[in-house]
C-alpha positions, 0 to 999 in steps of 0.5 A, spaced: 248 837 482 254 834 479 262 834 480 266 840 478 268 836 472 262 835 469 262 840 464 262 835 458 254 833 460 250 835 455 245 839 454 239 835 453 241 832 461 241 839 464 233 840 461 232 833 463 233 835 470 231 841 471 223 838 468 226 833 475 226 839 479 220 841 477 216 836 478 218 834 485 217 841 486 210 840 484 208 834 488 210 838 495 206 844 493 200 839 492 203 835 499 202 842 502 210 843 505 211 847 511 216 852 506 216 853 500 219 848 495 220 854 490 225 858 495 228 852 497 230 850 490 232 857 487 236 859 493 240 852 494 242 852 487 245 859 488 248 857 494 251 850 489 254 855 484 257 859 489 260 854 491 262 850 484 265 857 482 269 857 489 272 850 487 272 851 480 277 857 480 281 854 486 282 849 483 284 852 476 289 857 479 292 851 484 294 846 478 295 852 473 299 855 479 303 849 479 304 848 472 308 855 471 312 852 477 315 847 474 316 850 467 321 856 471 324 851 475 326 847 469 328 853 465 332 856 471 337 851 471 338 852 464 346 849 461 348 856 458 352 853 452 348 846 451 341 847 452 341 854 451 343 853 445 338 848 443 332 852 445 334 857 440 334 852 435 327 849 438 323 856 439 326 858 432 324 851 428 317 853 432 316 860 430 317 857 422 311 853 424 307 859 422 307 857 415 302 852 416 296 855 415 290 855 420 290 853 426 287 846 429 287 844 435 292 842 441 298 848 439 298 845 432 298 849 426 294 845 419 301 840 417 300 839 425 306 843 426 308 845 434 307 852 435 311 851 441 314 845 446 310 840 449 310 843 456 308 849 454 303 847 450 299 842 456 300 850 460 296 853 454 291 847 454 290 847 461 288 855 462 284 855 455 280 849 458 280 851 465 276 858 462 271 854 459 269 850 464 269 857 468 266 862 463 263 858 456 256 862 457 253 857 450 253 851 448 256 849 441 257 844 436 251 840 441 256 841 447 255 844 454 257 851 456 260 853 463 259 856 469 257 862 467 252 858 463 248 856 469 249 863 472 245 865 466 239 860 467 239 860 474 238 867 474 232 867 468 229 861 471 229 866 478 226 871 473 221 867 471 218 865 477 218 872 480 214 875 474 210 869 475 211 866 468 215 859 472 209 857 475 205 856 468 209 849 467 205 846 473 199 843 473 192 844 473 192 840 479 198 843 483 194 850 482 187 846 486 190 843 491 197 846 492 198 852 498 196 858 494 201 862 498 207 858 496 205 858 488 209 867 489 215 868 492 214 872 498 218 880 497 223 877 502 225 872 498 225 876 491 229 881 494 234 875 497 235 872 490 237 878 487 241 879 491 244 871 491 244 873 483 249 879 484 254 876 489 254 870 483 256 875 479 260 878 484 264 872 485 265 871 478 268 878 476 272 878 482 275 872 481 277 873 474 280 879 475 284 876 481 286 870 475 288 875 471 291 881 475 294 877 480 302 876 480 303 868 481 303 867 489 309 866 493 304 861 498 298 856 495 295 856 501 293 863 499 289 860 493 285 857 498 277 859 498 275 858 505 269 853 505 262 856 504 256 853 509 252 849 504 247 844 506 252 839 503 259 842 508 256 847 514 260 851 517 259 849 524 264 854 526 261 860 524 255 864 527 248 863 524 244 869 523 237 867 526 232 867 521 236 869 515 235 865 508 242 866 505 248 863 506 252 867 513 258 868 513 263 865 518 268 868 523 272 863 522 271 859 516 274 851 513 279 852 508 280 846 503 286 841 503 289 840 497 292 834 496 297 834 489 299 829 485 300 823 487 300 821 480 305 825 478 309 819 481 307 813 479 302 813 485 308 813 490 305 819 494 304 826 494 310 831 491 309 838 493 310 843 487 317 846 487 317 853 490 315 860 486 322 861 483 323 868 481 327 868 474 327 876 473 324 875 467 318 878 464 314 873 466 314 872 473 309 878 473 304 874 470 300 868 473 296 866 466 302 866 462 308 859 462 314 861 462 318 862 455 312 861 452 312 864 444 309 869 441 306 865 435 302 860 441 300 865 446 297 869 440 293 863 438 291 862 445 290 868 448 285 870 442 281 864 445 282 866 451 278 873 450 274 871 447 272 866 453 271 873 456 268 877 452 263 873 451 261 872 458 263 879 460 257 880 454 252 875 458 253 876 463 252 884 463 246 883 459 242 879 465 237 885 468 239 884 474 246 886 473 243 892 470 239 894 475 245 896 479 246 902 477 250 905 482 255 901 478 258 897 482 262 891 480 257 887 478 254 893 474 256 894 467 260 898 469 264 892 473 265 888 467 267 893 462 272 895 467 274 888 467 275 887 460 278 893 459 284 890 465 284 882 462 285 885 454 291 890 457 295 885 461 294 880 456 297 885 450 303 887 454 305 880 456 304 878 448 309 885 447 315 883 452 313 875 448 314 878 441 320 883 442 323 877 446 322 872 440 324 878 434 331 877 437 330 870 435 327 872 428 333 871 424 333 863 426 327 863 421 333 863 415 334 855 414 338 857 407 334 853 403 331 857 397 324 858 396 320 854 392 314 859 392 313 861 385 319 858 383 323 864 386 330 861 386 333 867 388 329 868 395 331 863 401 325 860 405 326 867 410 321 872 407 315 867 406 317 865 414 317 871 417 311 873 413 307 868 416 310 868 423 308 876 423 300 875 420 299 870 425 302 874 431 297 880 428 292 876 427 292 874 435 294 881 438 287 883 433 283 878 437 286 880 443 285 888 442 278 887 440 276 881 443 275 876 440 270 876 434 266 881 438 265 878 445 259 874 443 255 880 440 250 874 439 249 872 448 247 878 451 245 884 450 251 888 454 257 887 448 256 894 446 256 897 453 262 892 455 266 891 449 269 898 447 274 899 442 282 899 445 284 906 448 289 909 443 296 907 448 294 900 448 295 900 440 301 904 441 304 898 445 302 894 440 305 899 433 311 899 437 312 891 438 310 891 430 316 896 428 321 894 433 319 886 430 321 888 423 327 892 424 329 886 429 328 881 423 332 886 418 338 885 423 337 878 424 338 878 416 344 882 416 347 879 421 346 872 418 349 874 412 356 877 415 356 873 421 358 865 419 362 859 418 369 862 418 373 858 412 381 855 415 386 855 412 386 851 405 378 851 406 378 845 408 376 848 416 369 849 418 369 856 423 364 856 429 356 858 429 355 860 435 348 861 436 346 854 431 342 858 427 346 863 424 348 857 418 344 851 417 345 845 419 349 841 413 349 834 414 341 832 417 337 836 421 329 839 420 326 834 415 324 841 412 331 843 411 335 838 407 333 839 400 336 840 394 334 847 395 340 849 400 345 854 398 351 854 400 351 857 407 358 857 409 360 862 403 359 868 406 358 872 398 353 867 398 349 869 403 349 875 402 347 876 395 341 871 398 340 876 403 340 882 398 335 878 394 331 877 400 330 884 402 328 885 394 324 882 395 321 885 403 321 891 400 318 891 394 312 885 397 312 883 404 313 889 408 308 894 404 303 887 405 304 887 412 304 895 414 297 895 410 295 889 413 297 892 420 294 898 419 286 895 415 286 891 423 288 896 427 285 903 423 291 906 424 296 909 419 303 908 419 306 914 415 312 916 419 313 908 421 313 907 413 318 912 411 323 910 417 322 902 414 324 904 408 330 908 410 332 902 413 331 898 408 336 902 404 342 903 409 341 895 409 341 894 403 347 899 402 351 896 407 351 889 405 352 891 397 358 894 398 360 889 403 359 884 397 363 888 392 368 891 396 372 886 396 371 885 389 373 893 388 379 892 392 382 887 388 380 890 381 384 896 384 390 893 385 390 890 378 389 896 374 395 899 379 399 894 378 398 892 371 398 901 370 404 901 374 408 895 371 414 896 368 412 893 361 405 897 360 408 904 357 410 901 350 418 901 350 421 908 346 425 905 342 419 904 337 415 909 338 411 907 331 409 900 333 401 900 334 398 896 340 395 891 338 391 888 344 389 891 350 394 889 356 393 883 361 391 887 367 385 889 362 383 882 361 385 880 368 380 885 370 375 882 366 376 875 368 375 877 376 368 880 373 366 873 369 367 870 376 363 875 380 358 875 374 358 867 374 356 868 382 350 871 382 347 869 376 348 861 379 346 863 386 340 869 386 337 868 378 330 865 378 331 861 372 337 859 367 333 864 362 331 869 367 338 874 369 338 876 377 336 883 378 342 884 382 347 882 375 346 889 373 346 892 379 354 890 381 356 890 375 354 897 373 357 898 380 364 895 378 364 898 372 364 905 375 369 903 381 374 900 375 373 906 370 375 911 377 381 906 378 383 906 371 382 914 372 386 914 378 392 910 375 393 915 369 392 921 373 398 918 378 405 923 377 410 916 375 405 917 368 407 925 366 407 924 359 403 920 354 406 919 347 402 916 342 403 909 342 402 910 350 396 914 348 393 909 343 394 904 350 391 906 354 385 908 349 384 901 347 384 899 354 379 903 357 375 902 351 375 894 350 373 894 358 368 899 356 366 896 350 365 888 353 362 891 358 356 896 354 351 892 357 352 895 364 355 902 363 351 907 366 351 915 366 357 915 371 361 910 368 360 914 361 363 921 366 369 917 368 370 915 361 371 921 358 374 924 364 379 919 363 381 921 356 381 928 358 386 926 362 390 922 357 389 929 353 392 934 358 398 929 358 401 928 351 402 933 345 399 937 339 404 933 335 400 926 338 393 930 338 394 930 331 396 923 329 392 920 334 386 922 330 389 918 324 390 912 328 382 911 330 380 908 325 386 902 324 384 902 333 377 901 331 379 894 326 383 892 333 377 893 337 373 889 333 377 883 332 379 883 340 371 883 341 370 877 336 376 874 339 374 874 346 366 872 346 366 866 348 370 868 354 366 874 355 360 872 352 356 872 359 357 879 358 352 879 353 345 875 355 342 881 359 339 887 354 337 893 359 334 899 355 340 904 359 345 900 356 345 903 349 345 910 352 351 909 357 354 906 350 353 913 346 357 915 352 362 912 352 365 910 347 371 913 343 372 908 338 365 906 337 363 913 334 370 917 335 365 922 339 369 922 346 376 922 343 375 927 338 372 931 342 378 930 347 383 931 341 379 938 339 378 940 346 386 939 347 388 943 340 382 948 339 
């Protein structure tokens, strides 16, 4: 009848030797046989497959048993800072392999990208080439089925005899010759065949449910089936019931011997497979699943292996005798659906703890090389990565929760009484493990931009990097990360302004596409899970944001103090006439300080020379706004208690020449704080220098004007972005631009 291993015969072969079959059956009938070649027949292929379902899912759960024990025992004595360190790095660079588009074969994606290590990959191949032998219920693309596919002929082969359609096949002169007694099967031989038929089935479901369900054993020898009596090997220690037709069953029964892998040795004599090592991770629960395996190769693998199962659960469960068995017994419909309902449910909570466990190795998805996506020069690789990476996964749990592509509607009749939609708690396991990856994957991004190399003293010291994936690798690497597109990743301003421009870019596209993707696969709705991103999104916006711009916004407050407070800014009494014809240093300094930080921004986050960063504006205003309450501070401070008319027009043409070359970022707020600061100057000085300030505005305004044309190549930056609000900010703002604020200061302090 063929070795274990012959699956890969073809079809043609199989119908070739069961036309053989028929015609020696033929030629026994005419030769009057004392038994009957049918039953003879049937029941010794019902006792092979017995035993080649036995031997096969032995087989199977042994090597597959062995694999995971040598894939913990080699990860249980991990080194905790060299080698740990490089799984991270490997797991991380397996993880971006999702960009690869599709999915081929041997745990590569499309650019023949690793899902996952050499090892675990052999695992998966082992378990999804164990089940097809086991479950493959067709042949396609010209090759044979499995198991189940013999299960399924045997049976409609036994039908066909039994409703007398097999005997059609025979011969005219099988019919005048042959013994008309054996040409029908007798009631005893019919009601032994449905029987044999459902042990099959039996044995079948119960034995995947066991490769399954079951915890990894302690002992191989537990995995043993004992040896049924065929012709082939007799159980001579077992009883026989006299007279009986079906294989009995034995008080004591052979077992098998296992000889393993001499040559795993160079042929040097069998190795004994390490013990079951208890890691007291996740997985140890776990018989199918290999140890440290991604979410991205187990996704791809057990979506197949469902498949697998639906579709022979669906064969299987669509045969008539299974159901006749309406007492819903486990080779009932029953039966099959309940075993699709356990298989989906352990490989979606095994596919969980592998996805929370790879969200906390998310962040090692930021290689700081810069998107080359649409020419998005302001967004690193991350984004695009960590979308990938999440479809894939999606795409997997899709086919796991729902079976494959429909369990093989197309095999049987039984896929719309076996394949039920997932029960509400399984899709809650899985909506928690999506939300918890997003918000994991937004920590790992901030915590790579805060976290990095730490400059020494001078600069010219490299800091540590803990993890190995925090700050990318700068002199060789991944072929994928050396490029002219690196950033700078050791400077900390840097990465966060990437970050920043990266979570733009996630809230406004990634995570709307991904929460509607989810919610189309699953039919689902992710309200509340929606708003709480996007209030994530903004809290880690706003803690990075300032942690860009408070170290900006602390030096700028020390050199509007100190140049506020410095001895030389009041003008010196003795020329209480003399007219301010420049604004004092600390202004430009202050303008010096925002020229640095502009130029940081725009070089690192903007798309192209001509197109300004979105994120310019932004921290500018912010700035802006943060000067202007300094600026405010300083002259409310009690060492300045009195404003003559010079120091009046000071610090006029302070404020203003600010508030003027930076026009294009002034916002409501910073207008507010403007006139509150004129306000302020105006509570602090007299009627007398009221009255001559308002003199004096049209000769400020001249200086103004030739202090702006003066500094516009060293300002001119300032001037490239057009933004809408600018306009009105300036209406706000500006004393000297159309005497508006100033004025109204002056007339609010006279009238």
């Amino acid at each position: 009848h063929g070795r274990p291993d012959s699956h890969a015969a073809s079809v043609t072969d199989e119908a070739e030797e069961e036309d053989e079959h028929m015609r020696l059956i033929a030629v026994l009938l005419q030769l009057g046989v004392d038994e009957n070649p049918i039953w003879e027949w049937l029941n010794s292929r019902c006792l092979y497959l017995k035993d080649r379902i036995a031997r096969g899912f032995e087989r199977a759960r042994i090597e597959i048993e062995i694999l995971r024990r040598r894939l913990a025992s080699s990860h249980h004595n991990f080194d905790t800072n060299v080698n740990r360190l490089q799984d991270t790095k490997a797991i991380s660079r397996y993880l971006r392999s999702a960009a690869g588009r599709g999915a081929g074969s041997l745990g590569k994606d499309a650019s023949g990208k690793e899902m996952d290590s050499p090892n675990v990959v052999a695992f998966w191949e082992k378990v999804l080439g164990s089940m097809r032998y086991l479950l493959g219920s067709s042949g396609v693309g010209g090759g044979s089925g499995g198991i189940v596919r013999e299960v399924v002929e045997f049976w409609e082969v036994t039908q066909s005899f039994i409703d007398g359609r097999g005997q059609r096949a025979f011969s005219a002169a099988v019919f005048a010759t042959g013994n008309p007694e054996h040409l029908e099967l007798e009631p005893d031989d019919v009601a032994n065949l449905r029987s044999g038929a459902v042990d099959l089935i039996t044995q079948l479901r119960s034995s995947l449910l066991s490769f399954f369900a079951d915890a990894p054993v302690d002992d191989l020898s537990d995995l043993y089936s004992p040896i049924p009596p065929t012709p082939i090997t007799p159980d001579s220690a077992a009883p026989n019931s006299a007279g009986a037709k079906t294989p009995s069953g034995g008080i004591n029964p052979l077992r098998r011997a296992f000889t393993f892998g001499s040559s795993q040795n160079g042929g040097d004599g069998p190795s004994s497979p390490p013990a079951n090592v208890k890691t007291g991770e996740w997985w140890d629960t776990f018989a199918f699943w290999p140890p440290r395996s991604n979410s991205l190769s187990a996704a791809h693998y057990l979506g197949l292996l469902l498949s697998l199962v639906g579709s022979a659960a669906t064969s299987l469960a669509g045969l008539s005798v299974t159901k006749q068995q309406t007492r819903g017994g486990s080779a009932g419909v029953e039966g099959w659906r309940i075993l699709v309902g356990v298989v989906r449910e352990r490989c979606v909570h095994a596919l969980c703890a592998a996805w929370a466990a790879d969200a906390d190795r998310l962040r090692g998805l930021e290689t700081w090389v810069r998107s080359e996506v649409g020419e998005r020069r302001d967004l690193t690789t991350m984004p695009g990565l960590f979308m990938a990476y999440e479809e894939r996964v999606l795409a997997g749990f899709q086919r796991v929760a729902y079976v494959g592509d429909g369990g093989g509607s197309g095999n049987g009749g039984g896929f719309g009484e076996v394949i039920i939609p997932p029960p509400a708690k399984l899709l809650q396991a899985v909506r928690g493990s999506f939300v918890t990856s997003l918000y994991k994957a937004l920590s790992g991004m901030v915590e790579n931009a805060e976290k990095g190399r730490l400059a020494g003293e001078g600069g010219g010291v490299e800091g540590t990097d803990p993890d190995g994936v925090t700050v990318a690798v700068m002199n060789g690497g991944d072929g994928e990360e050396v490029g002219a597109g690196r950033v700078d990743a050791g400077n900390r301003n840097v990465r966060i302004l990437m970050t920043l421009s990266n979570l733009s870019h996630l809230r406004a596209e990634i995570i709307p596409h991904l929460m509607s993707s989810f919610e189309s696969s699953f039919s689902v709705k992710l309200t509340e899970e929606t708003k709480t991103v996007r209030d994530v999104l903004g809290q880690i916006d706003a803690r990075l944001f300032q942690g860009y711009v408070k170290p900006t916004v602390d030096r700028l407050s020390i050199l509007i103090h100190d140049g506020i407070h410095s001895p030389s800014w009041p003008p010196s009494p003795s020329a209480p006439s003399t007219r301010p014809t420049n604004a004092k240093p600390y202004i430009y300094a202050v303008l010096l300080q925002l020229v640095l930080t502009h130029a940081e921004i725009t070089t690192t986050t903007s798309t192209s020379p001509s197109t300004p960063s979105t994120l310019t504006n932004q921290i500018l205003s912010h700035l802006l706004e943060q000067s202007s309450a300094h600026l405010l501070t300083a002259f409310q401070s009690p060492a300045h208690p009195h404003y003559t008319l010079t120091a009046l027009m000071q610090a006029t043409l302070d404020v203003e020449f600010l508030a003027q070359t930076l026009s294009q970022y002034t916002t409501e707020r910073a207008g507010e704080i403007q006139s509150q600061i004129y306000l302020a100057l105006d509570e602090r000085t007299d009627d007398e220098a009221r009255k001559r300030l308002q003199g004096e505005l049209p000769g400020m305004r001249g200086v103004l004007k030739r202090l702006r044309e003066g500094t516009r190549g060293e300002f001119g930056c300032f001037k490239r972005e057009r933004r809408g609000r600018g306009t009105e900010g300036r209406k706000a703002s500006g004393s000297l631009g159309d005497g508006s604020v100033n004025g109204g200061g002056s007339g609010r302090g006279t009238g």
